[in-house]
Structures are given as C-alpha cells and as structure tokens.
C-alpha positions in Angstrom: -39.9 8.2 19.3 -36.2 7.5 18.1 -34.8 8.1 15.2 -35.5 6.0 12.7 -33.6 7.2 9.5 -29.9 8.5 9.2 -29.0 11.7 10.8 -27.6 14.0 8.1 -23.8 14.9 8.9 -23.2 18.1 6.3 -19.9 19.4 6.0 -18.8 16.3 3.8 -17.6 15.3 0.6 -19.3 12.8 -2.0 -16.5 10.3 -2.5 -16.4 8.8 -5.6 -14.2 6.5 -7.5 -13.9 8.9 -10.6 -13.1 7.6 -14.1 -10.8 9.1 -16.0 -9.1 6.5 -17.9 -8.2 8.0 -21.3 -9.5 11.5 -20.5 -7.4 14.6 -20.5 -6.0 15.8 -17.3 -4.1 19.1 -17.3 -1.3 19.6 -14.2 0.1 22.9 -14.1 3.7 22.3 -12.1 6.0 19.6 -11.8 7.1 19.8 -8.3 7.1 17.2 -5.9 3.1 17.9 -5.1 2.5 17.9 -8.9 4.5 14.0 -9.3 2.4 12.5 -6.9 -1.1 14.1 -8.6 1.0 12.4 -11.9 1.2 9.2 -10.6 -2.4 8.9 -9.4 -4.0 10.0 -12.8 -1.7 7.7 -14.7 -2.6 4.8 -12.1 -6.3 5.8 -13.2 -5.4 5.6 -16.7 -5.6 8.7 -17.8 -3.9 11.5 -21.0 -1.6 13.5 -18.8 -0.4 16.8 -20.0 1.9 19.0 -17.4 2.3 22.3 -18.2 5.4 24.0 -16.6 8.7 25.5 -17.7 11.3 22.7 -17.6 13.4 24.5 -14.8 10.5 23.7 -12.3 10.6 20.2 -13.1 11.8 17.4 -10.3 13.2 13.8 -11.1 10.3 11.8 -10.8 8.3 14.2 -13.6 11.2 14.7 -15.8 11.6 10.7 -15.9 7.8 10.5 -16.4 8.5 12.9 -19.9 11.4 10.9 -20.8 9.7 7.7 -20.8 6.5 8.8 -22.9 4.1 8.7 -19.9 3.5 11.8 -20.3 2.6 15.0 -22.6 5.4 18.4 -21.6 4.3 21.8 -22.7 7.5 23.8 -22.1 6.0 27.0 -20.5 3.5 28.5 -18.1 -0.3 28.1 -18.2 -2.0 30.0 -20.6 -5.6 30.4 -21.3 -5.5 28.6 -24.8 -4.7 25.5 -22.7 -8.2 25.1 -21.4 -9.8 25.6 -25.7 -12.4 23.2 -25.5 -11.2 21.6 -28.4 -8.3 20.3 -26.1 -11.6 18.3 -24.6 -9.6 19.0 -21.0 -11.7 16.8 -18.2 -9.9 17.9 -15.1 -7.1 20.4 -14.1 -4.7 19.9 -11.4 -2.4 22.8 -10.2 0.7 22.7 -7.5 2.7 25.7 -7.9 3.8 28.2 -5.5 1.9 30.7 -6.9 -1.6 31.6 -5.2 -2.4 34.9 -7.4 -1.2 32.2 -10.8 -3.2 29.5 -9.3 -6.8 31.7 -8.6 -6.3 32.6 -12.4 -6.2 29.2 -13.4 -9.1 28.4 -10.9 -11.1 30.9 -12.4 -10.4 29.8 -15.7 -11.6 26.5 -15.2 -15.1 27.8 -13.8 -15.2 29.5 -16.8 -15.3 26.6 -18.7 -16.8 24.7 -16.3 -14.3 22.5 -16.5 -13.3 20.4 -12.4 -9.8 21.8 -10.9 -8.0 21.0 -7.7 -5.6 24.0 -7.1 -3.4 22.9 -4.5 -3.8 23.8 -0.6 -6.2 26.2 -1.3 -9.1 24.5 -0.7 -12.1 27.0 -1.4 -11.0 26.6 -4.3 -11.2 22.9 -5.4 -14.1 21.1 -6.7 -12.3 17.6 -5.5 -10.1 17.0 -2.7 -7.2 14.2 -2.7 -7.1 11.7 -0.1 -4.7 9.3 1.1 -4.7 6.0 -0.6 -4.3 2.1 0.0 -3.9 0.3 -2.8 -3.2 -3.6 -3.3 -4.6 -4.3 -6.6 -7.6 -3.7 -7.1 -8.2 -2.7 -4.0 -8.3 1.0 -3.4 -9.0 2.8 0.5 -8.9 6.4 0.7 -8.9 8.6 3.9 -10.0 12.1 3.5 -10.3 14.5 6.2 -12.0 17.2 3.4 -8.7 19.2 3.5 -8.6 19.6 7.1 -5.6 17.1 8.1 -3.7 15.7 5.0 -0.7 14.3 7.3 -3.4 12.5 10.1 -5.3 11.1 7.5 -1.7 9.5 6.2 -1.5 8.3 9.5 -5.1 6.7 9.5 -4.8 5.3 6.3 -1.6 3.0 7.2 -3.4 2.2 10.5 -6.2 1.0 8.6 -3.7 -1.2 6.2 -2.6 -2.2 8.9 -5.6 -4.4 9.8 -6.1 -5.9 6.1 -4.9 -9.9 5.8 -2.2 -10.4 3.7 -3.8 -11.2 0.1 -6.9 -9.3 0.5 -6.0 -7.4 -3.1 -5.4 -11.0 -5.1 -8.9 -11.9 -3.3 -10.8 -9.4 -4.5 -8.7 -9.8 -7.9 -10.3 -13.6 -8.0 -13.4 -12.5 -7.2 -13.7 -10.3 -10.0 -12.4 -13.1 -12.2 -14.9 -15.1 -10.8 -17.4 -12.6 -11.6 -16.5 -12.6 -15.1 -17.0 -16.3 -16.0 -20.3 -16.7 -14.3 -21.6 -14.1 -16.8 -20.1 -15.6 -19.2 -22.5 -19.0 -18.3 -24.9 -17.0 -17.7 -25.1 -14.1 -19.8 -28.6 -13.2 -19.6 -29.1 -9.2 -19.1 -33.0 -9.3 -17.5 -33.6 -7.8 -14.2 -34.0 -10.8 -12.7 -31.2 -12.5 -14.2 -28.7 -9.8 -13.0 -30.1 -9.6 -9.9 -29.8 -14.0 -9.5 -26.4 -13.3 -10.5 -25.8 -10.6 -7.7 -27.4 -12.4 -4.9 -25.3 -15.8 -5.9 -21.8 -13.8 -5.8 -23.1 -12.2 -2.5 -23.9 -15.5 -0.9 -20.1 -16.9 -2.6 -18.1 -13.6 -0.7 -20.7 -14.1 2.5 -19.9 -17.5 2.9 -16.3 -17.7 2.2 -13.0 -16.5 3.4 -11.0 -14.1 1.5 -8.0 -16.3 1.8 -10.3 -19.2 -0.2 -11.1 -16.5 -2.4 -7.6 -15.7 -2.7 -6.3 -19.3 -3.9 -8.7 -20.2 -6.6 -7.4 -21.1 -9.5 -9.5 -20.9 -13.0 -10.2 -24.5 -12.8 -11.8 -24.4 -9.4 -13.4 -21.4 -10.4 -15.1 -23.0 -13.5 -15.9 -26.0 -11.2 -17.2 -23.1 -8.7 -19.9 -21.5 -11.3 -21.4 -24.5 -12.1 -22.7 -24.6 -9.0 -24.8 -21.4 -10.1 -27.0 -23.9 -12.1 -28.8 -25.5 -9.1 -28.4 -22.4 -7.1 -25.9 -23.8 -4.6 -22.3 -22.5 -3.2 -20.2 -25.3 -1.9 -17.8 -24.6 1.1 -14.4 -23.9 0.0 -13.5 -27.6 1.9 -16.4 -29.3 -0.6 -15.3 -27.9 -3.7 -11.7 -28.9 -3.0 -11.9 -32.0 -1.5 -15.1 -33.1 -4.4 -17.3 -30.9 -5.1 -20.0 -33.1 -6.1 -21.2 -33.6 -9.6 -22.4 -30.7 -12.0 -22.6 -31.2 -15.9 -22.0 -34.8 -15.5 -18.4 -34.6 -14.1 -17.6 -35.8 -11.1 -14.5 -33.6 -9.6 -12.5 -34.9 -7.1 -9.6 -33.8 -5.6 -6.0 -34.7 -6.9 -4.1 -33.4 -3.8 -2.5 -30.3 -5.3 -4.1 -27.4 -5.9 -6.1 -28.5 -9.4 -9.0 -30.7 -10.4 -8.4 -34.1 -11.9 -11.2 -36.0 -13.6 
C-alpha cells in the first residue's frame, strides 16, 4: 500500500520568519560579515547594539553608528553584555576569532539566550539564508550551512522567475486585507474564517498584476462585494462592477471610479 502521508526528511531547519522588531540584538564585530547581519536586523526592525573596538570597524558599520541606527560599545565582548537586565534577545558574532567566538557561544547557552557565531555552525541555534526581498515580499534559500555561495546563486535564479510587481501585489493585497476587516470586523471563528476563504478566492481568482494596480477606490468598491459573498473579475470591477450599497460604479476610463 503506498504511502499515504509525508515522508519525513530530517537533517532540516524550521524556517521561520522571526520577529524581532524592537528587541535587542547583540553583534559582536563589525566586519564586512557583521554589516550585512546589521542590515538584516535593522530591516527587521530591531535595537542593534555592536560590540567591537572601533579599529575593527568597516565603512558600512561606522556609517551605520554615525547616523544613529545603531548602539557602539567601544571594546570587546564581555560577559556583563549578556546581564539579563540588558533583556538581550539574540546574539550575532563575526570575528576572526574561533577560541573568542565559543566563549561567547557558551555564554549565550548559559543564559539561554539564541546566537549565530559565524561559520561555525555546530554552534548556531539559527542559520542565515540568502534573501529576496521586494517589499513585502521576503524568499530565503538556505542550504543549513552547507553551501552559502550556491544558495546565492539559487536565490537570484529563483528572482529570476518572479513578474515584475509581484512585491507592490502582495503590498495591495495586504491593504486590501486591512479594509475588509475594517467592514467587517467581527472576531468569531466563523467570521475570520469567511474572511480568509473570501481573500483566498480574491488571490485564486486574480492576477497578481490586477492585484498590483488597485487603487483604494477600487479596493473599497472591491470589499463590498464581500457582503453578497461575490468576487468580481478584475475586467467587471473596472469596467462596472455592478451595484453594492446602492451605487452604481462605472467606469470613467482612467484608472478611478466615477459615480
């Protein structure tokens, strides 16, 4: 009898979009390894502290100090960085140091607090991957620290392949989103999960260059379709949708609504 469930594949990691935004993050360097960790954790929002004498800093993280994005402690990592009244969620290392870095590493297990210590990864709770991002929109590649370089390669091939827009779709789709709780703000089981299955059938049953294009007024013309249950084609809702709440929309020939 075949299989009927999932073979399990171990070796893997359990990607996850992780949340930092406004937590602590601790990097200890300031090379070029230790800019781009910056630049991802202040993409996610986060309190970035870097922790390195200023001799080992590079460009990119001494304009990062300069500018206020973020915290320097002018010195090497010291145990007193990881008091948990410093509330640190995370700790990143890149320094060409592997005795410095296992300290640190053991440190952090100490306190129980995640690290990523640099090629060495036995000793990392969470690997880095490489990243697509357009807006919103965020693809990562990870080949669980076997192949950083191939999976640069296999993430641009995969970007490759995206239409143009796809980010500003996704953008308006969230938007979209938005405003249809807003009409319907009900927070029952089944009115989240009406709400769920209605966007579903909306991104099913559209392009994501008709995504792309709304504008707010033919996305509030779009939600009040959620009243009867229907989703117009992108063509009806544009060329006259029909007639919801008593008004009669019908196309202007630009992009917008007139009544």
């Amino acid at each position: 009898m075949p299989e009927q469930f999932p073979q399990v594949q171990g070796g893997g990691s359990l990607i996850l979009a992780w949340q930092i935004r406004n937590k602590n993050v601790l990097v200890v360097g300031g090379g070029e390894v230790a800019a781009g960790r910056i630049l991802n954790l202040l993409n996610a929002d986060a309190r970035v502290t870097v922790v390195c004498p200023s001799s080992g800093l590079n460009p990119e993280v001494r304009h990062r100090i300069a500018h206020g994005q973020v915290t320097h402690v002018d010195r090497v990592f010291l145990p007193l960085d990881l008091e948990p009244s410093k509330n640190v969620a995370m700790v990143l290392t890149a320094i060409d140091d592997p005795a410095a870095s296992t300290r640190i590493w053991k440190y952090c297990k100490a306190q129980r607090v995640p690290a990523n210590i640099a090629d060495v990864p036995p000793e990392c709770d969470f690997y880095f991957g490489s990243v697509h991002r357009d807006g919103p929109l965020q693809i990562m590649v990870s080949t669980n620290g076997n192949g950083p370089r191939l999976a640069a390669r296999i993430r641009r091939d995969i970007a490759g392949f995206l239409p143009q827009g796809t980010g500003d779709s996704i953008a308006r789709v969230g938007q979209l989103r938005r405003k249809l709780r807003k009409r319907a703000p009900g927070i029952g089981t089944e009115d989240i999960q009406r709400r769920m299955a209605w966007m579903t059938r909306v991104c099913d049953e559209w392009e994501g260059e008709e995504l792309g294009v709304l504008g707010d007024d033919e996305m509030d013309a779009l939600v009040r379709f959620y009243d009867t249950d229907e989703v117009p084609s992108f063509e009806q809702l544009r060329l006259g949708g029909g007639k919801q709440d008593g008004v009669v929309w019908d196309w202007d020939g630009s992009y917008g609504f007139a009544i």
